[in-house]
C-alpha positions as YAML, in Angstrom:
chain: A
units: angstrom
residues:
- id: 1
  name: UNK
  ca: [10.91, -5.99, 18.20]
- id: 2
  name: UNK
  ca: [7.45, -3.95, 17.28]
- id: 3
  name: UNK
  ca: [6.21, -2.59, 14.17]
- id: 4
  name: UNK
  ca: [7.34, 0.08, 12.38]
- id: 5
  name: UNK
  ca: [4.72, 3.04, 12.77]
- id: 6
  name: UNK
  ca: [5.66, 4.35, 9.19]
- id: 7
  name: UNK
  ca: [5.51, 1.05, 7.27]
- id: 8
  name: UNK
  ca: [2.03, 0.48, 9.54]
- id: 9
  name: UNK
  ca: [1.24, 3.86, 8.61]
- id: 10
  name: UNK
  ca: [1.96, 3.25, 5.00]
- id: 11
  name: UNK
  ca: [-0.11, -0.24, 5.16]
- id: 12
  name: UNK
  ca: [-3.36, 1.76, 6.42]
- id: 13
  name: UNK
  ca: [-2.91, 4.59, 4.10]
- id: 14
  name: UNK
  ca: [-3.26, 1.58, 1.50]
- id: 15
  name: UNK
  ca: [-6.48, 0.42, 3.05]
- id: 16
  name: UNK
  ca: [-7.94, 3.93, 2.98]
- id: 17
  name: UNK
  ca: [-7.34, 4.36, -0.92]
- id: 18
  name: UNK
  ca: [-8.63, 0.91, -1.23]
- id: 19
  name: UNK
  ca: [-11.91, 2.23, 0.93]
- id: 20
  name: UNK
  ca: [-12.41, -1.05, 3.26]
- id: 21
  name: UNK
  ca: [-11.24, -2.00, 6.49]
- id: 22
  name: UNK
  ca: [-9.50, -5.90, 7.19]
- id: 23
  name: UNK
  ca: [-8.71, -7.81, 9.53]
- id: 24
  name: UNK
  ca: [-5.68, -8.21, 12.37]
- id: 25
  name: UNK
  ca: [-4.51, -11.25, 10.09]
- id: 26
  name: UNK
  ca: [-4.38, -9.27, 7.06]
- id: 27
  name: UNK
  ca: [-2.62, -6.46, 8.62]
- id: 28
  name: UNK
  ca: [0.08, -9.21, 9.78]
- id: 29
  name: UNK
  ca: [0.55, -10.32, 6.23]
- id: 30
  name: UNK
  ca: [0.39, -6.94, 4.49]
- id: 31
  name: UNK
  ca: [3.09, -5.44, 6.87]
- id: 32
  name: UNK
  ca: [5.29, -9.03, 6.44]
- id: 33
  name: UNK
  ca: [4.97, -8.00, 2.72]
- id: 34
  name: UNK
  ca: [5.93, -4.69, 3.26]
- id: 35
  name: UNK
  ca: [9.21, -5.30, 5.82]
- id: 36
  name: UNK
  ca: [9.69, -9.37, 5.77]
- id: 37
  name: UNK
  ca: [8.91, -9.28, 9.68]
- id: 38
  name: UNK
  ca: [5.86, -10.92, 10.69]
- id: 39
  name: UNK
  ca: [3.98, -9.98, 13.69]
- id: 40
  name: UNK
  ca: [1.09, -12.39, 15.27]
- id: 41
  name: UNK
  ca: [-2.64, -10.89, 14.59]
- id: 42
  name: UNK
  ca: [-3.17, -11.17, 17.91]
- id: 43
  name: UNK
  ca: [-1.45, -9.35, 20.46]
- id: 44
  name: UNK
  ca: [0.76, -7.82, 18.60]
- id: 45
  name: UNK
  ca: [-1.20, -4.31, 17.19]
- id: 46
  name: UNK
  ca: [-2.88, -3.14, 20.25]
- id: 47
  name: UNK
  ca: [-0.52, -0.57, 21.16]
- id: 48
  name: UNK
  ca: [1.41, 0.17, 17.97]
- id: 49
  name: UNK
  ca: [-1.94, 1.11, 16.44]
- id: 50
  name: UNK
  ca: [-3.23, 2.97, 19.89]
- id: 51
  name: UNK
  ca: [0.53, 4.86, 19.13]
- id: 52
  name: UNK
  ca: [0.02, 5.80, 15.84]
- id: 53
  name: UNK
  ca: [-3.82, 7.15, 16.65]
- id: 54
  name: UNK
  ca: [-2.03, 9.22, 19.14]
- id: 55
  name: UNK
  ca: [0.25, 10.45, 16.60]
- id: 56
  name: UNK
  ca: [-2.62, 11.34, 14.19]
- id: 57
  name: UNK
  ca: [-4.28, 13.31, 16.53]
- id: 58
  name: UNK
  ca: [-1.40, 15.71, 16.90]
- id: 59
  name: UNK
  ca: [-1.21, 15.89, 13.38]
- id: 60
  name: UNK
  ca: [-5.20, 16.37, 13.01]
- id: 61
  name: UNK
  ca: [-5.86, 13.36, 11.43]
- id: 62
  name: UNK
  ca: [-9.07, 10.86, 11.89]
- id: 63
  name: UNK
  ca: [-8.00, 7.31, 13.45]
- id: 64
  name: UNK
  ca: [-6.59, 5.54, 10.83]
- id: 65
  name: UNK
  ca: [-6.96, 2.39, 12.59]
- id: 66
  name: UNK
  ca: [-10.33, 2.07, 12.85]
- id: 67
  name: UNK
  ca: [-10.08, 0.19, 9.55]
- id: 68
  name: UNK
  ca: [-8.31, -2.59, 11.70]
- id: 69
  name: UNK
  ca: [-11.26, -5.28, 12.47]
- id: 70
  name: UNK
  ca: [-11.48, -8.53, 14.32]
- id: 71
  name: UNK
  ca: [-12.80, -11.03, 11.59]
- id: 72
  name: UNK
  ca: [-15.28, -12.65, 13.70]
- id: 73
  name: UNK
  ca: [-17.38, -9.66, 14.19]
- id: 74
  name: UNK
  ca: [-15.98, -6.94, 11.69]
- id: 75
  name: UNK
  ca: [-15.83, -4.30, 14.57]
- id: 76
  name: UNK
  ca: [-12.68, -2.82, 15.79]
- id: 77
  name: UNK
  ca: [-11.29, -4.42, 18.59]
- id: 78
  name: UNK
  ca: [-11.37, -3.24, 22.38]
- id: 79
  name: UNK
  ca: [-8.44, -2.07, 22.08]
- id: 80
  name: UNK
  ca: [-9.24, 0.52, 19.72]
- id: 81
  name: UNK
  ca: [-12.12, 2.10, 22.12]
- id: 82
  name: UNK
  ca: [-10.05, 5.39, 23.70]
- id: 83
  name: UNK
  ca: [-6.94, 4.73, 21.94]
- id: 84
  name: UNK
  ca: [-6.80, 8.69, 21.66]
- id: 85
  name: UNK
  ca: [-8.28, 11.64, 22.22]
- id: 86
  name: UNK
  ca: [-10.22, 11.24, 18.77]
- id: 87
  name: UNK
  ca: [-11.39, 8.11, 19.76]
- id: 88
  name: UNK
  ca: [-14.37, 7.78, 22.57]
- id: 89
  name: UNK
  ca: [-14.62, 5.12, 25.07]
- id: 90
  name: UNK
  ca: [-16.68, 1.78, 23.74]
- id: 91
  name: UNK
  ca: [-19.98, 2.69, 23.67]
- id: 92
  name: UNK
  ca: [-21.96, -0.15, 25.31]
- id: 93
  name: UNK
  ca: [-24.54, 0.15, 22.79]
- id: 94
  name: UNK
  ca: [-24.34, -2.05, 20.06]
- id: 95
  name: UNK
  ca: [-26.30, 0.47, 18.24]
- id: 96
  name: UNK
  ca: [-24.20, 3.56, 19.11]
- id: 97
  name: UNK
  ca: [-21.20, 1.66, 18.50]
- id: 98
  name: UNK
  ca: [-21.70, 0.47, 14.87]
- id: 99
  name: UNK
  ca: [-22.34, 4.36, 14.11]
- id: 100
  name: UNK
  ca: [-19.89, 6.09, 15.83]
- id: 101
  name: UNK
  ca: [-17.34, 3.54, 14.28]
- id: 102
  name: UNK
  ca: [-18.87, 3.75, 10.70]
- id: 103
  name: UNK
  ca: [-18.44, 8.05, 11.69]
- id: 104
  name: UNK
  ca: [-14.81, 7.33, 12.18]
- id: 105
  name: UNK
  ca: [-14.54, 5.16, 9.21]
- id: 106
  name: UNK
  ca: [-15.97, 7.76, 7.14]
- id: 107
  name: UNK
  ca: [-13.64, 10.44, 7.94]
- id: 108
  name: UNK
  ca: [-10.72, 7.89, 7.48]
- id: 109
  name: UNK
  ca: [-11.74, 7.44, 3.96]
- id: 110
  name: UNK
  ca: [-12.19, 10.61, 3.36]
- id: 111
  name: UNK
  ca: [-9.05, 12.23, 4.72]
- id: 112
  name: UNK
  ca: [-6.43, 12.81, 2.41]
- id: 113
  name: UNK
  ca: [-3.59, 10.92, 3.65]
- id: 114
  name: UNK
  ca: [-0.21, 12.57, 3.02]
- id: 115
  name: UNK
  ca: [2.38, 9.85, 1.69]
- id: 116
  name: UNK
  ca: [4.47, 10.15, 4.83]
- id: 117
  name: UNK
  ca: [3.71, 11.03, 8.76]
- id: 118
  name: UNK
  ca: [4.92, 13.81, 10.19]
...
């Protein structure tokens, strides 16, 4: 079984009107909330959320989840890095990375998310 993309869809939308990213082990408990099916924090969002960036492209939306971070650091995992064509490769500058995430963040929270994905 994988996630749903529209009840993960519907879980980031949340985060964006809230206006912070979380963590994997949030996103596990908010979408158990959601659906009653749990999904382990790690291992288990890599692709569903490289999927549903994919998806959001086509539809001309930012990367919704770049608001997914590991809690150790706060940065979006590796997986995240070139998920999609709006998402570059992982800049191997610290530097350049915190900005060109806090870029994507920033047009995540300021994108008005419709209630449903087309």
């Amino acid at each position: 079984m994988t996630p749903d993309p529209d009840h993960l869809y519907a879980v980031l939308v949340k985060w964006a009107s809230d206006g912070k990213p979380q963590s994997y082990g949030v996103l596990s408990r908010d979408y158990e909330a959601r659906t009653g099916d749990w999904f382990e924090p790690h291992g288990s969002w890599d692709h569903p959320l490289g999927s549903l960036n994919q998806r959001l492209v086509k539809a001309g939306a930012p990367a919704l989840s770049a608001l997914v971070v590991l809690q150790d650091s706060g940065e979006p995992g590796m997986g995240f890095w070139g998920s999609a064509s709006n998402v570059p490769q992982r800049p191997a500058d610290e530097l350049t990375r915190s900005v060109e995430w806090a870029r994507i963040v920033k047009d995540v929270l300021a994108y008005d998310w419709p209630r449903h994905l087309r």
